[in-house]
Structure formats: C-alpha cells, structure tokens
PAVEX-268632 format. One line per field, with one value per atom (N, C-alpha, C): x, y, z; residue number from 1; residue in one letter. Coordinates in nm, 2 decimals. Layout:
<rs>
xx: X, ... .
yy: Y, ... .
zz: Z, ... .
i: NUM, ... .
aa: A, ... .
</rs>
This chain:
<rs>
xx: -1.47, -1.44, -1.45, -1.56, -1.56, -1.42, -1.40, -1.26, -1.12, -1.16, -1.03, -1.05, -1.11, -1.13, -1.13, -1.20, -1.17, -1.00, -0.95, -0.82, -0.76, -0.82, -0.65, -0.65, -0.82, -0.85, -0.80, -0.79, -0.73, -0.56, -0.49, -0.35, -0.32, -0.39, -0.43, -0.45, -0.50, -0.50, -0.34, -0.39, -0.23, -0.21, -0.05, -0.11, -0.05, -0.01, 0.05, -0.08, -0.16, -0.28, -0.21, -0.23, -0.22, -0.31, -0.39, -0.47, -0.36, -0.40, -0.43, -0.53, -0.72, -0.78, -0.83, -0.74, -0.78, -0.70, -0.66, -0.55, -0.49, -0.32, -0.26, -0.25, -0.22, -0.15, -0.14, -0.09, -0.05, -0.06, -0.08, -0.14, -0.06, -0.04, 0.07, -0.04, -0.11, -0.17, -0.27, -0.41, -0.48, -0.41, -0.25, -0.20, -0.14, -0.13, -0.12, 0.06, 0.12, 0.28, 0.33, 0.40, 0.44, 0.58, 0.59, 0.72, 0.73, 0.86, 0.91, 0.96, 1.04, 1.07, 0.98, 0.91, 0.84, 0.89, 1.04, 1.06, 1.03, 1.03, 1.00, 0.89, 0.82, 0.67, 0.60, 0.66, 0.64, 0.71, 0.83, 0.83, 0.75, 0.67, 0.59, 0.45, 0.44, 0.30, 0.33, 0.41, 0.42, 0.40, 0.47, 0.49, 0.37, 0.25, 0.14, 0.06, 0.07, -0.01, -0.05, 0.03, 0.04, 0.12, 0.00, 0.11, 0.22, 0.25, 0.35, 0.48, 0.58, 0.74, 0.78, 0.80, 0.85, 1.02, 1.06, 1.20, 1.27, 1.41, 1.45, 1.48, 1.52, 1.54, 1.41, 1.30, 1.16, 1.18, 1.18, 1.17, 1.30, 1.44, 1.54, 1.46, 1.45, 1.36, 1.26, 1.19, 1.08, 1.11, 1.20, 1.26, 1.38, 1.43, 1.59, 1.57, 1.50, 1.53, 1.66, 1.67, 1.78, 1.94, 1.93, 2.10, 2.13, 2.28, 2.31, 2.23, 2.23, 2.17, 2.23, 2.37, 2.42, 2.43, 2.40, 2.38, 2.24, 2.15, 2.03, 1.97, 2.07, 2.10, 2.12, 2.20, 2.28, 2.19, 2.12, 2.01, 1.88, 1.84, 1.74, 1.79, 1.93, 1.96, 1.92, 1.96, 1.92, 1.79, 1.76, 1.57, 1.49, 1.59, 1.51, 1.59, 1.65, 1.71, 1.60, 1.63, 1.52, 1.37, 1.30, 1.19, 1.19, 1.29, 1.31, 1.29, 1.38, 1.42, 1.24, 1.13, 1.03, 0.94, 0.98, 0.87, 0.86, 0.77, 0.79, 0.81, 0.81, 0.83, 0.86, 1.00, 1.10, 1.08, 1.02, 1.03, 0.91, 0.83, 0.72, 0.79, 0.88, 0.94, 1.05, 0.97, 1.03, 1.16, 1.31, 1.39, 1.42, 1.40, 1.46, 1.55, 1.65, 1.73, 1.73, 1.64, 1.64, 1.51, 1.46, 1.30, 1.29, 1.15, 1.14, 1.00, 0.92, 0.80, 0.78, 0.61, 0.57, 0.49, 0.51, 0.46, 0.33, 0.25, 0.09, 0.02, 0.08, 0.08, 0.07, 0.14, 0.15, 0.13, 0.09, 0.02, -0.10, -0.22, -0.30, -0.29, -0.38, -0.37, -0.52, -0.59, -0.68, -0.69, -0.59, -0.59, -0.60, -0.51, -0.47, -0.61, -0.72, -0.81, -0.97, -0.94, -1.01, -0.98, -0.89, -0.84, -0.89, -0.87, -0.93, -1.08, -1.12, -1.26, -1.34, -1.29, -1.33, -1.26, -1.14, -1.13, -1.24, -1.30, -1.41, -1.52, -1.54, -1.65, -1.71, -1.57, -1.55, -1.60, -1.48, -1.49, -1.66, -1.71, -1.87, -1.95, -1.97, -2.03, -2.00, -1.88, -1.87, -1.85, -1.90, -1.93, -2.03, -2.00, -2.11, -2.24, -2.27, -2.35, -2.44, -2.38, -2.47, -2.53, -2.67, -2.77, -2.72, -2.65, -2.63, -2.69, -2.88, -2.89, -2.86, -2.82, -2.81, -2.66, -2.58, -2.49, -2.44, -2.32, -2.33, -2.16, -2.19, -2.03, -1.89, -1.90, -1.78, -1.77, -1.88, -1.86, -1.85, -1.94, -1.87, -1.73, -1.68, -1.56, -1.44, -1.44, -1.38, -1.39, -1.51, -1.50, -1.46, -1.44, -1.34, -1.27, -1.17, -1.06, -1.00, -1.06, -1.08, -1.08, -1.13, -1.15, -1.03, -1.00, -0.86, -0.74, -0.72, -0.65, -0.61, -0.73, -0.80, -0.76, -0.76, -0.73, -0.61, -0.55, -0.40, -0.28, -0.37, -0.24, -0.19 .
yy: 0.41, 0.52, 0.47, 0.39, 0.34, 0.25, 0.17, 0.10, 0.15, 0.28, 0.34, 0.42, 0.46, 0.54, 0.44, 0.33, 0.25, 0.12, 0.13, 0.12, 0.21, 0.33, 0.45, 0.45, 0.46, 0.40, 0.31, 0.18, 0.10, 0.10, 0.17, 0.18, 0.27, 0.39, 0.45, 0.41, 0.29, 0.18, 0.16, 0.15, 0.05, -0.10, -0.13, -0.27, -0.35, -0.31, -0.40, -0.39, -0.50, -0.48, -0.59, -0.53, -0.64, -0.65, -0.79, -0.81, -0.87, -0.80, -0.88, -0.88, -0.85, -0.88, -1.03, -1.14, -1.27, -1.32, -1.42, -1.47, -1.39, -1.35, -1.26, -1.31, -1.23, -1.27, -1.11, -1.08, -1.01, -1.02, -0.95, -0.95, -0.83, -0.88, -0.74, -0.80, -0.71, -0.68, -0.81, -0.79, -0.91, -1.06, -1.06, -1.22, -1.23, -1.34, -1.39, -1.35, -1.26, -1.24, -1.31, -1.43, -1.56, -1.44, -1.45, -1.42, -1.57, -1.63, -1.74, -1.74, -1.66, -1.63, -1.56, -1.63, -1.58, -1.45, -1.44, -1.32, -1.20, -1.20, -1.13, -1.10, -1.18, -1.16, -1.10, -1.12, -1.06, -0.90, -0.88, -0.74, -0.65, -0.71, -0.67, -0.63, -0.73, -0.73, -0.62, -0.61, -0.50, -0.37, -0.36, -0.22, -0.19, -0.26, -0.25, -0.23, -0.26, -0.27, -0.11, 0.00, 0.13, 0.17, 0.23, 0.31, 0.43, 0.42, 0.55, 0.47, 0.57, 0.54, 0.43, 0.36, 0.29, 0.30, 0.39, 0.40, 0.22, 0.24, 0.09, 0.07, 0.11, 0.10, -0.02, 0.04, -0.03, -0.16, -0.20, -0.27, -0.37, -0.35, -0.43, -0.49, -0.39, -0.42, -0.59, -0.53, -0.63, -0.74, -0.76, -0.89, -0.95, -0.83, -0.94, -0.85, -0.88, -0.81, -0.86, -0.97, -1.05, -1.02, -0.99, -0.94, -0.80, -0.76, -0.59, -0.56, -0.43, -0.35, -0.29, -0.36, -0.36, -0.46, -0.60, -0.71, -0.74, -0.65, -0.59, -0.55, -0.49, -0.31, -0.43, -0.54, -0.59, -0.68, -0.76, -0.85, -0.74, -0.63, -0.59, -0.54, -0.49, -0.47, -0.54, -0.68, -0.80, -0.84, -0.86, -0.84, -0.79, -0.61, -0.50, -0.54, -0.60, -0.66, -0.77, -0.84, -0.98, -0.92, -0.86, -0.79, -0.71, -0.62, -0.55, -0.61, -0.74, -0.85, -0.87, -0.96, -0.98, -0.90, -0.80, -0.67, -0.65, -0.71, -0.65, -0.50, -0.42, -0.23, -0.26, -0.27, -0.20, -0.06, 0.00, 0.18, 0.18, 0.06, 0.09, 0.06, 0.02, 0.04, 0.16, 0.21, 0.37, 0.35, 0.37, 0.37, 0.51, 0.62, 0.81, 0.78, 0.78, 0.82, 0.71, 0.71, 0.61, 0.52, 0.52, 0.53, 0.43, 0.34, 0.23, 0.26, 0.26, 0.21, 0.17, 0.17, 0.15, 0.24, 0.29, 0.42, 0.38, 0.50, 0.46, 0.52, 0.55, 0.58, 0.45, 0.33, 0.23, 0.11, 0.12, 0.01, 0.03, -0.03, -0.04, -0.14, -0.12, -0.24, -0.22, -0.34, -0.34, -0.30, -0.34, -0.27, -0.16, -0.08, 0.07, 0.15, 0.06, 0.14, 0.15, 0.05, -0.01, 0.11, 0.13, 0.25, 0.36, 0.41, 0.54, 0.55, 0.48, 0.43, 0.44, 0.36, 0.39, 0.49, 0.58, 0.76, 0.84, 0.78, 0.86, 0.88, 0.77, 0.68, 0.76, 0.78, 0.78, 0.97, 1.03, 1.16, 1.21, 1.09, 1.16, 1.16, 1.03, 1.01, 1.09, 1.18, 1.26, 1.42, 1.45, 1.55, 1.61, 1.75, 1.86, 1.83, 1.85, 1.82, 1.68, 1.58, 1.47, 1.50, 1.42, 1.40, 1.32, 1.37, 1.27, 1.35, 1.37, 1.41, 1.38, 1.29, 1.22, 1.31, 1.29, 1.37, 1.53, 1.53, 1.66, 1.68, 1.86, 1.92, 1.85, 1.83, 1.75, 1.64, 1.55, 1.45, 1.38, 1.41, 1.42, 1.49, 1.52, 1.58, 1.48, 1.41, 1.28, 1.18, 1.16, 1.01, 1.08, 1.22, 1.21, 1.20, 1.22, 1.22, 1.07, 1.01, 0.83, 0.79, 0.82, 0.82, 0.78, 0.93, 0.96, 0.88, 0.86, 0.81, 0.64, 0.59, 0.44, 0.43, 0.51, 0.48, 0.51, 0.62, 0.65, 0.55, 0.43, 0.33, 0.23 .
zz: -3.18, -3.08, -2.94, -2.90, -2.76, -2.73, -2.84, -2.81, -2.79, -2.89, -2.83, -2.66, -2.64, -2.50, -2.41, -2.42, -2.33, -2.32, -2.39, -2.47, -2.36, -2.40, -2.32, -2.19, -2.10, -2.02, -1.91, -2.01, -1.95, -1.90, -2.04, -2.02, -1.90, -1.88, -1.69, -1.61, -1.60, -1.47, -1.43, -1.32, -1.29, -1.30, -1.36, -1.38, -1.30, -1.19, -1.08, -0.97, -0.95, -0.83, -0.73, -0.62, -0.54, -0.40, -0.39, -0.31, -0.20, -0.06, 0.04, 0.10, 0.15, 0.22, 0.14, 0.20, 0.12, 0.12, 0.08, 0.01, -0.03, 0.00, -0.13, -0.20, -0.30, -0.45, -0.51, -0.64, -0.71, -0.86, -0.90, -1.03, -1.14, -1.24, -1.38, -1.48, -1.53, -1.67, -1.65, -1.54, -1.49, -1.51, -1.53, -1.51, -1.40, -1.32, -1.20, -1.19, -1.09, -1.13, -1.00, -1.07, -0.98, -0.90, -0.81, -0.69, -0.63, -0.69, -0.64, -0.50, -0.43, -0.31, -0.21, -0.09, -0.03, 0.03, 0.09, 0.17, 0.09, -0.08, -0.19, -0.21, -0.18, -0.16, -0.07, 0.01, 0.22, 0.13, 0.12, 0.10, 0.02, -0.09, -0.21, -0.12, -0.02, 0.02, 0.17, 0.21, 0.30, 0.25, 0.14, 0.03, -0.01, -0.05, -0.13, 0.04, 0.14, 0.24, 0.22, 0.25, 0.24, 0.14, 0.06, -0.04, -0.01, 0.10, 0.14, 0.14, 0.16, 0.15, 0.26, 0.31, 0.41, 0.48, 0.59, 0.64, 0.61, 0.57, 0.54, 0.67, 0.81, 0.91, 1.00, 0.91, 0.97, 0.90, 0.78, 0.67, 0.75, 0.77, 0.80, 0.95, 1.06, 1.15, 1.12, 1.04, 1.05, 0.98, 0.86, 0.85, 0.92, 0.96, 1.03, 1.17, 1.27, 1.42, 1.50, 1.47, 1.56, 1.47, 1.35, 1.29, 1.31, 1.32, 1.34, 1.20, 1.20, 1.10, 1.00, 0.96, 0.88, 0.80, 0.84, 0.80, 0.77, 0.81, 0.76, 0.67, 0.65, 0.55, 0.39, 0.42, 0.28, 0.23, 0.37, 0.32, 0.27, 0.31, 0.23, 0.06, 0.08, -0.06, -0.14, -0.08, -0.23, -0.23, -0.14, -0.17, -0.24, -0.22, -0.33, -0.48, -0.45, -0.63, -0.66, -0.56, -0.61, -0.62, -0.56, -0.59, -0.73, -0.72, -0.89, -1.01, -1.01, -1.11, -1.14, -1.02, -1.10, -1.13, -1.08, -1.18, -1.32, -1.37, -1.53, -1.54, -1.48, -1.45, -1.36, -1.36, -1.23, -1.17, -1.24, -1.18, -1.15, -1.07, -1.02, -0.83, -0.87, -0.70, -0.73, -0.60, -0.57, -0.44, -0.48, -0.37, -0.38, -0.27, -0.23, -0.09, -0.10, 0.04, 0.12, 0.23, 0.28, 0.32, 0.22, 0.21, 0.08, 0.09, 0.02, -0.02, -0.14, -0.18, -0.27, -0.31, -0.45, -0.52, -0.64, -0.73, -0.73, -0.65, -0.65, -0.80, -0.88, -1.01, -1.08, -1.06, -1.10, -1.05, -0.89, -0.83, -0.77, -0.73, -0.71, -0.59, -0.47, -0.39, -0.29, -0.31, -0.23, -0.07, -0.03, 0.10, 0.14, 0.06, 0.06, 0.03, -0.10, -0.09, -0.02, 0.05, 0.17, 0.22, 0.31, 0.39, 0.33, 0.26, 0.19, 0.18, 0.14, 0.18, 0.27, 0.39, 0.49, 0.61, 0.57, 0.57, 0.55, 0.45, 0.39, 0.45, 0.47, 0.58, 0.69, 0.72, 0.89, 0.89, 0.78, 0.75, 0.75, 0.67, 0.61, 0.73, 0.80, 0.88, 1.02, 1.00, 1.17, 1.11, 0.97, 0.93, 0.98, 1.03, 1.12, 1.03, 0.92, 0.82, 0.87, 0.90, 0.92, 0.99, 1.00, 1.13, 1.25, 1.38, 1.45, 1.60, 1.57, 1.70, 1.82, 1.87, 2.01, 2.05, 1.93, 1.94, 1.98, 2.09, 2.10, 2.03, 2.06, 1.97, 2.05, 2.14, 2.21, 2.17, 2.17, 2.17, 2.02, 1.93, 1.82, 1.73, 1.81, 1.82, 1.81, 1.97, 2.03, 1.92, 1.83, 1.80, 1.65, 1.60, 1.49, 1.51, 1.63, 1.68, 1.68, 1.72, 1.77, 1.60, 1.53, 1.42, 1.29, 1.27, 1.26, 1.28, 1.39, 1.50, 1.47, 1.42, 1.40, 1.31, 1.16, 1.01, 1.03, 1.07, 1.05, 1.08, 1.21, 1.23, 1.18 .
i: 1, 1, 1, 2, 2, 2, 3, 3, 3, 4, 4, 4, 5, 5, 5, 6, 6, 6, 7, 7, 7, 8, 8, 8, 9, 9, 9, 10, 10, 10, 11, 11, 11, 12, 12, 12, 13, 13, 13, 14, 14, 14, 15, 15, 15, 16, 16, 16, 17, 17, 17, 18, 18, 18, 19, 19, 19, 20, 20, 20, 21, 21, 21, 22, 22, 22, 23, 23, 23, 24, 24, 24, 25, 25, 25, 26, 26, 26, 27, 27, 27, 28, 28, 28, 29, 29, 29, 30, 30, 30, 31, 31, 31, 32, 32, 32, 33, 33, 33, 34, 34, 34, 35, 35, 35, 36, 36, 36, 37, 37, 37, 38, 38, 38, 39, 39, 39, 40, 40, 40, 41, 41, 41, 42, 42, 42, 43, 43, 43, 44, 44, 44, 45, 45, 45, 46, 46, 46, 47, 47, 47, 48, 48, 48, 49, 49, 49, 50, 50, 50, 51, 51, 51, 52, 52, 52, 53, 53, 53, 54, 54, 54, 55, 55, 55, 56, 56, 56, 57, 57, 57, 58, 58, 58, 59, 59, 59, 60, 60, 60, 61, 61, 61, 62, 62, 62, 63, 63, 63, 64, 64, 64, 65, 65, 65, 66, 66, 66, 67, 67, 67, 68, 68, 68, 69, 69, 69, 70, 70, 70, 71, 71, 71, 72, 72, 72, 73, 73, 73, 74, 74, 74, 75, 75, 75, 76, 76, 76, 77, 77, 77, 78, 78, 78, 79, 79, 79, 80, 80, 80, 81, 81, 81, 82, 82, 82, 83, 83, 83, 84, 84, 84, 85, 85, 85, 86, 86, 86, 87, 87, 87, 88, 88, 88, 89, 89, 89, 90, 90, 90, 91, 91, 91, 92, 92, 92, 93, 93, 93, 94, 94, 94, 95, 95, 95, 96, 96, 96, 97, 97, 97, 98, 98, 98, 99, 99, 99, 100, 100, 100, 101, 101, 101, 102, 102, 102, 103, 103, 103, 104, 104, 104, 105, 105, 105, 106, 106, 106, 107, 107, 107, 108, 108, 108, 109, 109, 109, 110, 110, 110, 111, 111, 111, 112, 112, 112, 113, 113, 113, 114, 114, 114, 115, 115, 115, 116, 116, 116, 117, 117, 117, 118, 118, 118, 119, 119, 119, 120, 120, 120, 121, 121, 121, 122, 122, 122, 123, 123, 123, 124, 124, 124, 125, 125, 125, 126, 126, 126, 127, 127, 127, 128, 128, 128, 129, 129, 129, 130, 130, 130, 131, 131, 131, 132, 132, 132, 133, 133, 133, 134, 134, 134, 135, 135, 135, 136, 136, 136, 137, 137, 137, 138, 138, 138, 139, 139, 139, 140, 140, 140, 141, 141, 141, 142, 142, 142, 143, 143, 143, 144, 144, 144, 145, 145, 145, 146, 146, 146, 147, 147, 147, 148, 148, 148, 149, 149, 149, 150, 150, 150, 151, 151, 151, 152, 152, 152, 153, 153, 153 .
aa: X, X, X, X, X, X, X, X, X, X, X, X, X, X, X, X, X, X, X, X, X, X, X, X, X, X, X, X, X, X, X, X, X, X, X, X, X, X, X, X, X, X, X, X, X, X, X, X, X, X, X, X, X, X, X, X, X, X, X, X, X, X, X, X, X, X, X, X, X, X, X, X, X, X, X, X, X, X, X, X, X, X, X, X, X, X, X, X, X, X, X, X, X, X, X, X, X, X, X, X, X, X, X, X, X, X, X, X, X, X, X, X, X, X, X, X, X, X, X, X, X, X, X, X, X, X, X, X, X, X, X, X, X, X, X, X, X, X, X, X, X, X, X, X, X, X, X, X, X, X, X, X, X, X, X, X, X, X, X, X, X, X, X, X, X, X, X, X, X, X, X, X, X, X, X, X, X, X, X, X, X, X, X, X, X, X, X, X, X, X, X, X, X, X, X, X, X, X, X, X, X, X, X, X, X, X, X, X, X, X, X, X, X, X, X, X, X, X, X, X, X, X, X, X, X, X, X, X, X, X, X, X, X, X, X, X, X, X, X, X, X, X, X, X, X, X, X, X, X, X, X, X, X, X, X, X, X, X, X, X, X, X, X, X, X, X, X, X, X, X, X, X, X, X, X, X, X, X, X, X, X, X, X, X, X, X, X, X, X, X, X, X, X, X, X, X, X, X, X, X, X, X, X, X, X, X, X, X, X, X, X, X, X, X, X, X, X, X, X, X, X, X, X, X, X, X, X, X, X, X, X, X, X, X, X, X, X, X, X, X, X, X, X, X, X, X, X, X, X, X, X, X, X, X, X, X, X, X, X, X, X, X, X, X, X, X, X, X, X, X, X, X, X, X, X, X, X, X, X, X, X, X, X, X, X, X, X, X, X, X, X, X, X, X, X, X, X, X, X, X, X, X, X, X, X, X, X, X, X, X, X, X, X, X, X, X, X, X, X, X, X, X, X, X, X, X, X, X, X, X, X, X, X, X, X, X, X, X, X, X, X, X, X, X, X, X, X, X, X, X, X, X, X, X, X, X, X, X, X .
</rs>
C-alpha cells in the first residue's frame, strides 16, 4: 500500500526540475537531461527562471538585439524546435499567441520556488499580525510595498 501511494505520488511530481541557484543543469525523471546546444540551454534556463509566459518579442530581444526582428522571430523559431526535440514531453513547453513558456504542471525549478518562498517571507513577516513594535502603520506599510516591488522584478 505505501508503494503504491508513494508510486502515484511520485508520478505528480514534475519531472522536468531545473536548478539554477548553482551550477545549472536540468534534470527529466532524476537523470541528468544533456542539452547539447548551449543557446538551448540559455532558453530552457530563462524559461524555468520564471514560471510565467514569456512575450517572444523579449526572448528575440535578449538573444539576438543586434538582428531585425524578423530575423529574430526565425532564429527563435528554431530554437523552440531545437529545445522541443530534447524534451522527453514536448507539451511541457507551452507556445499561446505570442507568448513562450514552461507548464508549471510539469516543471519544477528551483529558482521559481525560491521566489515563492521568499513572497511568503516577506508577506508573513510585514503581516499586521506580526510583532514589529518599533514599527509604525506607515511605515510598515512602505517596506510591503518595497517588498512586493523587490520579488516581482
């Protein structure tokens, strides 16, 4: 009984993790998932930085600044092929319209939950609830504000 629940368990995880505070690397079903081409890599590891959608406009941007953005547009096409290709689950990269990411259903990435984490952090610690006598209502105010502000960029 424990093997099977921990069994189903497991198949709920996602099995695409990818670390970057460290060395990156990436990982499918705890085995090491080689990405031969670094530019493929650089896009995997941007994607996983934030689990949110990414504009391709930003993405062309940040690998090709110096080509038009049509020449852009064709070099990220094939990127997102060459990235697709070594996915063992291709439909763990999400392409909608004009928008690029990774199914946070299906990836996992340390970064991302660093961030959430320390949302939380920040959330608990400037919650009216806490003890922060020194503190007043303005002023703890400003540093959720500052706060916020800090995780969201």
């Amino acid at each position: 009984m424990s093997g099977e629940i921990e069994s189903r368990h497991r198949s709920e995880l996602p099995v695409l993790r990818v670390y970057m505070l460290g060395p990156p690397r990436a990982e499918w079903n705890d085995y090491p998932l080689l990405i031969p081409r670094r530019q493929t890599r650089a896009l995997l590891y941007r994607l996983a930085a934030r689990l949110e959608p990414v504009p391709r406009e930003q993405l062309c941007f940040l690998f090709w600044p110096d080509i038009p953005e049509s020449a852009a547009r064709r070099a990220l096409s094939h990127l997102l092929t060459h990235l697709r290709r070594v996915l063992p689950e291709p439909d763990a990269l999400l392409i909608a319209e004009d928008r690029i990411g990774l199914d946070p259903h299906r990836v996992w990435s340390d970064a991302e939950s660093f961030k959430q984490l320390c949302t939380g952090l920040i959330y608990d610690s400037l919650h009216p609830a806490f003890p922060f006598p020194t503190l007043q209502r303005g002023s703890r105010q400003a540093l959720r504000e500052r706060g916020r502000g800090a995780v969201g960029r």
